[in-house]
C-alpha positions, 0 to 999 in steps of 0.5 A, spaced: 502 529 526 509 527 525 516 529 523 521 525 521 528 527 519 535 523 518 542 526 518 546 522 514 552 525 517 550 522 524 546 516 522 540 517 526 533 518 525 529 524 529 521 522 530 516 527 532 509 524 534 503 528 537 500 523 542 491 523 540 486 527 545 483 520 544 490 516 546 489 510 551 494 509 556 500 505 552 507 504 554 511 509 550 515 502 547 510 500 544 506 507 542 513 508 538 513 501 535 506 502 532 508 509 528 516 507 526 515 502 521 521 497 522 523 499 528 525 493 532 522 493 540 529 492 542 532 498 538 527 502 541 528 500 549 536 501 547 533 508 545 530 509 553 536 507 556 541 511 552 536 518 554 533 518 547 526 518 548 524 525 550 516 526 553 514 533 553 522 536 552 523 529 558 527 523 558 522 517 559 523 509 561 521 505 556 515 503 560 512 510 561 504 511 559 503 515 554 497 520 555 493 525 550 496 530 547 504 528 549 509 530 544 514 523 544 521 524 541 526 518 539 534 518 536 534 511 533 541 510 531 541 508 524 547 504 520 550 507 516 548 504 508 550 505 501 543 507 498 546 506 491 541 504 486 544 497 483 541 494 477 540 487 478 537 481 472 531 481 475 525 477 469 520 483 467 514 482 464 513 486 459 506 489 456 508 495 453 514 498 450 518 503 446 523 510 446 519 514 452 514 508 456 515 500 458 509 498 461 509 492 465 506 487 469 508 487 476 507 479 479 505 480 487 511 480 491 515 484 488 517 491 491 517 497 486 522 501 489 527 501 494 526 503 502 526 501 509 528 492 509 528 492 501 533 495 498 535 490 493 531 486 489 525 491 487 523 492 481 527 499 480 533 494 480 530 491 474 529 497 471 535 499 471 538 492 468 534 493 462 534 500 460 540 505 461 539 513 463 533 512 467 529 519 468 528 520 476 522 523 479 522 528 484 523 523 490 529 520 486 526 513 483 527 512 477 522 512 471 516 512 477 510 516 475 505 512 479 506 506 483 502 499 487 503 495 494 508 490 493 502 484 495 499 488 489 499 486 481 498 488 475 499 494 470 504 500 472 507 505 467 515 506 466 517 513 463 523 512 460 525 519 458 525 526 462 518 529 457 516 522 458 516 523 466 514 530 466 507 528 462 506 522 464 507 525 471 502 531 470 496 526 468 496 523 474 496 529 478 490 531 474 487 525 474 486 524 466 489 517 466 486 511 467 486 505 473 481 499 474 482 495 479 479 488 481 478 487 488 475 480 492 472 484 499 469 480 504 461 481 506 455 482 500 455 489 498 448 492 498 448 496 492 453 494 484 455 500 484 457 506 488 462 511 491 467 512 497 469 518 499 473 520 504 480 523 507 486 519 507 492 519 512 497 515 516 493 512 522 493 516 528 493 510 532 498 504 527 503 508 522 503 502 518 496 502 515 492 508 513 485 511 516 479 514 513 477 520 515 471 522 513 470 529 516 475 532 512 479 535 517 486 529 516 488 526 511 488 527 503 481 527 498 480 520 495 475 517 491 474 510 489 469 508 485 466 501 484 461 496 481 459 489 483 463 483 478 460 478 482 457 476 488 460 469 492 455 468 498 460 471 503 465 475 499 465 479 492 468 481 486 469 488 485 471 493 479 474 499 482 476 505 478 480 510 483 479 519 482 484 519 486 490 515 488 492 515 495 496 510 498 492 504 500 486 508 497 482 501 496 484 497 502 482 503 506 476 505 503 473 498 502 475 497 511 472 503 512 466 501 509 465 494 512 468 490 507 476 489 507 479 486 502 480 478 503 486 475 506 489 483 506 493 482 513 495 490 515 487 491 513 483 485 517 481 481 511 486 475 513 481 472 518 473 470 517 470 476 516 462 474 514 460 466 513 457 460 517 461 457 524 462 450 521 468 447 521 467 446 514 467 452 512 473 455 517 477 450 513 475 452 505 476 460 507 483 457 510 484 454 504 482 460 500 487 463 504 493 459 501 491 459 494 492 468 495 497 468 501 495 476 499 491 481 499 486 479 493 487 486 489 489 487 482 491 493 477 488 490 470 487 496 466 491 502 465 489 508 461 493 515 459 496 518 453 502 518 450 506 524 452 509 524 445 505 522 440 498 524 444 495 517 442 490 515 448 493 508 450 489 503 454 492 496 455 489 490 460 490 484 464 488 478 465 487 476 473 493 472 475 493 465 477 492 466 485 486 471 484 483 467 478 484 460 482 481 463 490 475 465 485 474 460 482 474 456 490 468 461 491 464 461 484 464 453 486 462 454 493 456 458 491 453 453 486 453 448 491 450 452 497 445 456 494 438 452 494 
């Protein structure tokens, strides 16, 4: 679907796209602004005016529609950056730790590693504060095996030495590790448990949320189990234990199947979704909205084996304060409406 590349060099990021068979006429400005994350609409019309939009080989304005099956390129000027990872006091909490492993409780907000419009302030930069020689993955980020959205909470594993990295690394690829999540989804689930299946992929439409693909022929093989917790009138609490572990795998899924995640503003749970047209109502959601200004998605359990020692280790988390209070907004709304 997309290339991308960056010359360091030159400072100047290259962007391929295959315009989709079922692409509606849409000016190539606003095609590019949904497929390059963080690209300003004035970066880009600057990239029209310079000759740096190329459709099918040809230089286009900004105003050109694109069509189906046209290929779309862009040189976007890049500042040059100092990429060096700096170690920063940032507060962590921590669940776990000793010579090979830290476990730590990410609060919501909080970014995992450095990258476009966040290179300082995550938490790889307090990392790097409080433990030294840190072990980098194939992607140069340290200590990371795994890893969850910044709007995300909950439990993540740190590896601290390179055995530690390797194992702990192969676990996740075979999938023996452990992942429970709770998740708040709009609209009452039909059944209390069950499983979603179906490829994951960067939208073809928005490059800046995934799509399912159910056909399988895009994307990668996800599976999301779940289990109903409790049921709000118009909302539900889920436990989801992830076979595989995509990108924004449980927002994609649980949108897929009609029930995004509440107040999950890439996903489309961030406005009413299922409920009365009382302004009652409207407000109490609203209200609900302020309480977990975030998707409602958190990581509570997280199980695997020591690389070293070979214990089975599993450790869990209470709900955070946002989640447990929009929960208790709900479970307080049912018991005063239900007959």
């Amino acid at each position: 679907m997309d290339n991308k590349e960056f010359d360091p060099q030159e400072g100047f990021e290259h962007y391929r796209f295959m315009a989709s068979e079922g692409q509606e006429p849409l000016r190539v400005d606003k095609f590019l602004m949904n497929f390059i994350e963080n690209a300003t609409r004035n970066k880009i019309q600057q990239a029209a005016k310079t000759g740096h939009i190329l459709v099918n080989g040809n230089s286009v304005k900004s105003n050109y529609k694109v069509k189906p099956h046209d290929e779309v390129r862009v040189v976007l000027d890049q500042p040059p950056r100092d990429t060096t990872l700096l170690p920063e006091d940032i507060p962590l909490d921590i669940v776990f730790e000793d010579d090979d492993v830290i476990i730590i409780n990410k609060p919501a907000g909080l970014v995992v590693h450095p990258g476009h419009g966040n290179y300082t302030g995550t938490l790889v930069n307090g990392l790097l504060h409080h433990i030294k020689n840190l072990p980098t993955n194939s992607n140069e980020r340290p200590g990371l095996v795994h890893r969850i959205d910044k709007d995300t909470s909950g439990l993540l594993v740190i590896a601290k030495s390179e055995i530690a990295m390797t194992k702990l690394s192969e676990q996740f690829f075979d999938r023996t590790t452990e992942r429970l999540y709770y998740a708040l989804v709009w609209g009452n689930l039909e059944e209390d448990k069950g499983t979603i299946t179906g490829n994951i992929g960067r939208s073809l439409k928005n490059r800046l949320i995934m799509d399912v693909f159910p056909e399988g022929d895009f994307g990668k093989h996800a599976v999301t189990h779940y289990r109903v917790i409790e049921r709000f009138l118009y909302v539900t609490l889920v436990q989801c234990k992830l076979e595989t572990g995509r990108t924004h795998q449980i927002r994609a899924h649980f949108k897929h199947i009609g029930h995004p995640l509440f107040n999950d503003e890439r996903y489309g749970g961030d406005r009413i979704l299922k409920g009365t047209t009382f302004t009652k109502y409207r407000q109490f959601v609203q209200n609900c909205f302020k309480v977990i200004p975030r998707q409602a998605l958190h990581a509570k359990t997280l199980g695997f084996t020591h690389p070293l020692s070979g214990e089975k280790m599993s450790f869990n988390t209470e709900l955070p304060d946002d989640f447990e209070a929009v929960i208790t907004k709900w479970r307080a709304y049912t018991h005063s409406h239900k007959n």
